[in-house]
C-alpha positions in Angstrom: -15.6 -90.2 -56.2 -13.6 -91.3 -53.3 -16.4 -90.7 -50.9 -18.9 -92.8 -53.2 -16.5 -95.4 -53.0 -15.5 -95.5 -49.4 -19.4 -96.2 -48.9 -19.8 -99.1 -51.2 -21.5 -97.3 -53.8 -21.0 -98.2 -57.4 -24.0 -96.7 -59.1 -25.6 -93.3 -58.8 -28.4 -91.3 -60.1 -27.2 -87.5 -59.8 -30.5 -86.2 -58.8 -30.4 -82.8 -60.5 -27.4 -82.6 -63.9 -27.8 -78.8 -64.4 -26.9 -79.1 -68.3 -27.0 -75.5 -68.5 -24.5 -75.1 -66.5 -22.4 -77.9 -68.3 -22.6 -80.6 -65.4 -22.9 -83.3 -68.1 -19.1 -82.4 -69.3 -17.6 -82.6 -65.8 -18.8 -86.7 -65.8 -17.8 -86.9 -69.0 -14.2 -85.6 -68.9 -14.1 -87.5 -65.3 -14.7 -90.9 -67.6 -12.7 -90.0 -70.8 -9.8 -89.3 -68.4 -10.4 -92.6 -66.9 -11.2 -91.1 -62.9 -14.6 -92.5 -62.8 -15.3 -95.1 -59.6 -18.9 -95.5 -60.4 -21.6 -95.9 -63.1 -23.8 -93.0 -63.3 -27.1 -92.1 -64.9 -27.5 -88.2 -64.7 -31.3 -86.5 -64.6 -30.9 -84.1 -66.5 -32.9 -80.9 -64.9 -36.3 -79.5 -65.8 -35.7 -75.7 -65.4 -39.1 -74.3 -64.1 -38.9 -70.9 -66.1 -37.9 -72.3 -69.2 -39.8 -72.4 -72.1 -41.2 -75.6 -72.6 -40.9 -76.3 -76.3 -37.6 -74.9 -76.5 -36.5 -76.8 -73.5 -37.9 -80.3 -74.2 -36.3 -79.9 -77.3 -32.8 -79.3 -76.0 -33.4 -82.2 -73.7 -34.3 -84.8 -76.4 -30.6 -83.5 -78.1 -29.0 -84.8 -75.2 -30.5 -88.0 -75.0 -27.2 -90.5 -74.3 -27.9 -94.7 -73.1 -25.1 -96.4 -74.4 -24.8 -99.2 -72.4 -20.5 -99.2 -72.8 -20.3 -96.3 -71.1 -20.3 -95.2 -67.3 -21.7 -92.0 -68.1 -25.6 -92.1 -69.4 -27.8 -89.4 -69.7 -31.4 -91.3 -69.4 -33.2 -89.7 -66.9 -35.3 -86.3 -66.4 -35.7 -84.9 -62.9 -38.8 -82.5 -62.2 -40.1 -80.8 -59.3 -43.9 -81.4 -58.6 -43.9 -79.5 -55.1 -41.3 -78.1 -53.0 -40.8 -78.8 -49.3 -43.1 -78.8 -45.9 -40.7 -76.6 -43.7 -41.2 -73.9 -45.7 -45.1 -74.8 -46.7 -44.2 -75.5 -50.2 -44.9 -78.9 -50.3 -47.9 -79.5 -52.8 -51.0 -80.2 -49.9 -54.7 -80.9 -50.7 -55.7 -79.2 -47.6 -54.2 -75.7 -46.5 -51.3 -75.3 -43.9 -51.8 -74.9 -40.0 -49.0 -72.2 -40.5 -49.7 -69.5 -42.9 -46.4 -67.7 -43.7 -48.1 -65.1 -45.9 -46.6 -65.2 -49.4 -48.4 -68.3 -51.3 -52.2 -67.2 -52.3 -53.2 -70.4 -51.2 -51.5 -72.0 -47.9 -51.6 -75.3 -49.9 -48.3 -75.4 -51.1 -47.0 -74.5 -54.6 -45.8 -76.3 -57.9 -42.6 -75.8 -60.0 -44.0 -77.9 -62.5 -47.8 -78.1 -62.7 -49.5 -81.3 -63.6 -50.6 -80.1 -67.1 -47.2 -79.7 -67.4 -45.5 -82.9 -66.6 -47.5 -84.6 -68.5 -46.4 -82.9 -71.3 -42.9 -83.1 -70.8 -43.8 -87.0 -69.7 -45.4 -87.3 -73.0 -43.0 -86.0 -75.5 -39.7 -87.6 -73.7 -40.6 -91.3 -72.4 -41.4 -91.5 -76.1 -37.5 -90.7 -76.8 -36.7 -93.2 -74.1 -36.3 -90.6 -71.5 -37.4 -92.1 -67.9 -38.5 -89.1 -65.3 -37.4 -88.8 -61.2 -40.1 -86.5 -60.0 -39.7 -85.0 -56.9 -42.8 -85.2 -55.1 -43.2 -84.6 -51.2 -46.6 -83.0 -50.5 -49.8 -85.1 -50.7 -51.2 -82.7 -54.0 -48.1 -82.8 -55.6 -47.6 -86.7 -55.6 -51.2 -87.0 -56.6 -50.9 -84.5 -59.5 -47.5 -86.2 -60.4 -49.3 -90.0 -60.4 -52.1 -87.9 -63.0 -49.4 -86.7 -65.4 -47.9 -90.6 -65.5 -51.4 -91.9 -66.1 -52.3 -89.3 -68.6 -49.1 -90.0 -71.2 -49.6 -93.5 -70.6 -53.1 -93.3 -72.1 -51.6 -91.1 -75.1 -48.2 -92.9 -75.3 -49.7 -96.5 -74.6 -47.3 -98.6 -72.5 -43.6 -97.7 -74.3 -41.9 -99.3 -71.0 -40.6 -96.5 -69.3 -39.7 -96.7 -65.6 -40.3 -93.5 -64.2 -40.2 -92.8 -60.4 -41.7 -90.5 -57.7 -39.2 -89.7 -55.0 -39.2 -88.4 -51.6 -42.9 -89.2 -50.7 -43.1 -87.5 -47.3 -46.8 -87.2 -46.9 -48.7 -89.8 -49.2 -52.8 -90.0 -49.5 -53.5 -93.1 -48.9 -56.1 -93.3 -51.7 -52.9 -93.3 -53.9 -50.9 -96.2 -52.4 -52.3 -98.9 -54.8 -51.8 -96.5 -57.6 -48.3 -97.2 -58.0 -48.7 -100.5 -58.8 -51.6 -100.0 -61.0 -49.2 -97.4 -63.1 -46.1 -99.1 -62.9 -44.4 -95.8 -61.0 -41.7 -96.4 -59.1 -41.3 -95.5 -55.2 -38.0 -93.9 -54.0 -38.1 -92.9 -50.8 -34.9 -92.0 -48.2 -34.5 -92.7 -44.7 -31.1 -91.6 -44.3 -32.0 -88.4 -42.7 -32.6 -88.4 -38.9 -35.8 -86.3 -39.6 -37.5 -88.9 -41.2 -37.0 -91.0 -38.4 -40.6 -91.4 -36.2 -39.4 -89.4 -33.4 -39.3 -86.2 -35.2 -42.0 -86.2 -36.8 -43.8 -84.0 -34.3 -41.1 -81.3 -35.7 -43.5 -80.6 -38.6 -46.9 -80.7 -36.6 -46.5 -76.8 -36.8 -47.0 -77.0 -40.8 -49.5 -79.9 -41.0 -50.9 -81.1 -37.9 -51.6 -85.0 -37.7 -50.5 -85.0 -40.9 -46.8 -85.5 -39.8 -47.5 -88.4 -38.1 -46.7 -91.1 -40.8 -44.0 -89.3 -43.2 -42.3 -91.7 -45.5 -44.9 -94.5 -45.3 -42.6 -97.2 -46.1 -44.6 -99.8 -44.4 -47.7 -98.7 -46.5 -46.1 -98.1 -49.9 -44.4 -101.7 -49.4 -48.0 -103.6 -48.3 -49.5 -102.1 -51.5 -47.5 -103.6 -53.6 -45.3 -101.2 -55.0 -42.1 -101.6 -56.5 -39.7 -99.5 -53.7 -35.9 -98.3 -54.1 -33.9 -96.7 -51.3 -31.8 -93.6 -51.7 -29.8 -91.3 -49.8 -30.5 -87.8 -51.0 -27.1 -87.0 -50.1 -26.3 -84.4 -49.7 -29.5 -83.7 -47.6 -29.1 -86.8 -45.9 -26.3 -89.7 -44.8 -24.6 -91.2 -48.1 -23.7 -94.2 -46.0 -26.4 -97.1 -47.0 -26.3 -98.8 -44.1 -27.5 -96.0 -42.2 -30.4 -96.4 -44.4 -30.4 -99.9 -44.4 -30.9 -99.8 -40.8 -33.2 -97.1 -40.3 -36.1 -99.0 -42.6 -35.5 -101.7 -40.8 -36.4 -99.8 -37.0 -38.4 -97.0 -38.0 -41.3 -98.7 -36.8 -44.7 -98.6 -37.4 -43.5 -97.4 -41.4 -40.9 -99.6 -41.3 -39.8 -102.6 -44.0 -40.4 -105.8 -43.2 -37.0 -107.9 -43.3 -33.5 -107.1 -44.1 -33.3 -108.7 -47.5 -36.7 -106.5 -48.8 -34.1 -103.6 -48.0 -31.3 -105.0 -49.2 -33.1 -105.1 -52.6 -34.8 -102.0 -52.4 -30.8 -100.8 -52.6 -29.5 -103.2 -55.0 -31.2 -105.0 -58.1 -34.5 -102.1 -57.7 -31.8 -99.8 -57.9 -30.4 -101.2 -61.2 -33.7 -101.9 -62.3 -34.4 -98.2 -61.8 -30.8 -97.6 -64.1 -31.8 -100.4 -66.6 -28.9 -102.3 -65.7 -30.3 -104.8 -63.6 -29.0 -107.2 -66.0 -25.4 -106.2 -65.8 -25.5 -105.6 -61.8 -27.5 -105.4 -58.8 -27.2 -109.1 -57.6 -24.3 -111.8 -57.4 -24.8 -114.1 -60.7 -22.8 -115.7 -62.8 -22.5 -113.5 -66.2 -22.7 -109.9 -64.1 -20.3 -107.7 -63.9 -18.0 -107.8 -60.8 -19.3 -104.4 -59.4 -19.3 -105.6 -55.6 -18.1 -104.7 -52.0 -16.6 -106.6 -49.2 -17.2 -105.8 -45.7 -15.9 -106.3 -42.4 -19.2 -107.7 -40.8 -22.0 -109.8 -41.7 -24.9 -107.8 -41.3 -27.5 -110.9 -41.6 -25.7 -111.8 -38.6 -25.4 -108.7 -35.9 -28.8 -107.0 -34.5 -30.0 -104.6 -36.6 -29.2 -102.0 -34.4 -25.8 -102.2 -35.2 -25.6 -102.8 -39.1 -25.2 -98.5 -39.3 -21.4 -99.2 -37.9 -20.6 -101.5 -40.9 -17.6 -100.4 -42.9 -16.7 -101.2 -46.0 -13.4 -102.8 -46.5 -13.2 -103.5 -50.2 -15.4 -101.7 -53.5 -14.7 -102.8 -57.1 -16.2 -102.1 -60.3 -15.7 -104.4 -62.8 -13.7 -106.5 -61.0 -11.2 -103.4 -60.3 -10.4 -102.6 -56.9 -11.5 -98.6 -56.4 -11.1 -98.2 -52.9 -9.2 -100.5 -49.9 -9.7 -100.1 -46.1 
């Protein structure tokens, strides 16, 4: 909590709550005890080798959104794909690198589409909105399908599900995510997403790694971007990330305040509490942060070495330089 703190962070999505293994209870007992420096929404975990109508079952039990608390448990997180390194990122076409132990070099699925949709289906209806995890091509296609497919079962019920990660996008799918309301969370944090490594993966995918994260592209298609850290994987700090979208050129954001947003009220939009925070208004709560330079002000090669000399939530002062 002190970390989240010292980096101006008052809200968090923990990006895998392994229920089984009681994660919910730890934020729980951290709030009851009155220890908790942030608002959090967990996503709960979709365990791969669990059965599925046992399992979506459980999950629908533990359905929590009571907007008094700091603790909610809203959210579902799935795994489309895995990761390119290794060559388990979901691909439409096969690997350059074969490393033997898929039957196809194209990647593999934790959850298959047939199956998110499912799980998509049955919990958006409970209110449940899902953060897939989606890096490879195939697997963000597939996960983009199962989003489509409950919506024309479901109807529209409002839910604000999001794809995250997004390394390797097919451009046929850019304007999908406007067309399906999906949300796009993407990270650039992480020194590897920066342009100049992206040759690092030419060994997996060839040309392929030559446009990971298309921020730039995702954002001229219209769709509705937040920015994330992925910590631990990546830098927590957000102005690290803050400035990387800004330089990562050619996928880079536009202007400062598009990626001030894509931090703040998006990121409470994507928490449904964009009415209670995410922006300076009169009526909000007081979750805000002070810091020691103005970064509309300084080259944006320089807003990374802001620190943050005040955080409070809800008025209270959590953490002091």
């Amino acid at each position: 909590m002190p970390l989240l703190s010292e980096n101006g962070i008052t809200s968090v999505c923990e990006g895998r709550t392994y229920w089984r293994r009681e994660f919910q209870d730890a934020w729980m007992k951290t709030e009851n005890e009155n220890e908790l420096s942030v608002k959090a929404v967990l996503c709960l975990w979709g365990y791969p080798h669990l059965d599925d109508t046992e399992q979506i079952e459980e999950l629908k039990s533990m359905y929590q959104n009571d907007p008094d608390k700091l603790v909610r448990m809203s959210q579902i997180k799935l795994y489309s794909d895995g990761i390119i390194p290794n060559t388990t990122a979901a691909m439409h076409e096969e690997y350059d690198l074969d490393l033997g132990f898929l039957p196809e070099n194209k990647g593999l699925n934790y959850f298959s589409e047939d199956r998110m949709t499912q799980y998509i289906t049955e919990l958006e209806k409970v209110g449940f909105d899902f953060h897939i995890h989606g890096i490879g091509d195939r697997g963000i296609h597939e996960s983009l399908n199962a989003i489509e497919t409950a919506r024309q079962t479901n109807g529209d019920v409002g839910a604000r599900h999001r794809l995250t990660h997004l390394e390797v996008v097919d451009p046929a799918d850019y304007p999908r995510f406007k067309e399906l309301d999906v949300i796009v969370d993407c990270q650039v944090a992480g020194e590897f997403t920066q342009p100049e490594n992206w040759p690092e993966n030419e060994q997996f995918i060839g040309n392929r790694a030559n446009n990971l994260v298309p921020l730039k592209d995702l954002h001229d298609a219209e769709a509705f971007m937040t920015l994330s850290s992925d910590w631990d994987v990546s830098d927590m700090n957000p102005f690290v990330g803050i400035q990387n979208a800004l330089t990562r050129v050619p996928q880079n954001l536009p202007d400062l305040e598009t990626v001030i947003k894509a931090y703040t009220i998006n990121a409470a939009y994507v928490m449904r509490q964009e009415d209670l925070v995410g922006s300076l208004e009169v009526g909000k709560l007081a979750d805000l942060i002070i810091l020691d330079q103005n970064i509309f002000e300084v080259p944006i090669t320089q807003i990374s070495q802001t620190k943050v000399l005040k955080t409070f939530l809800e008025g209270e002062v959590v953490f002091e330089r």
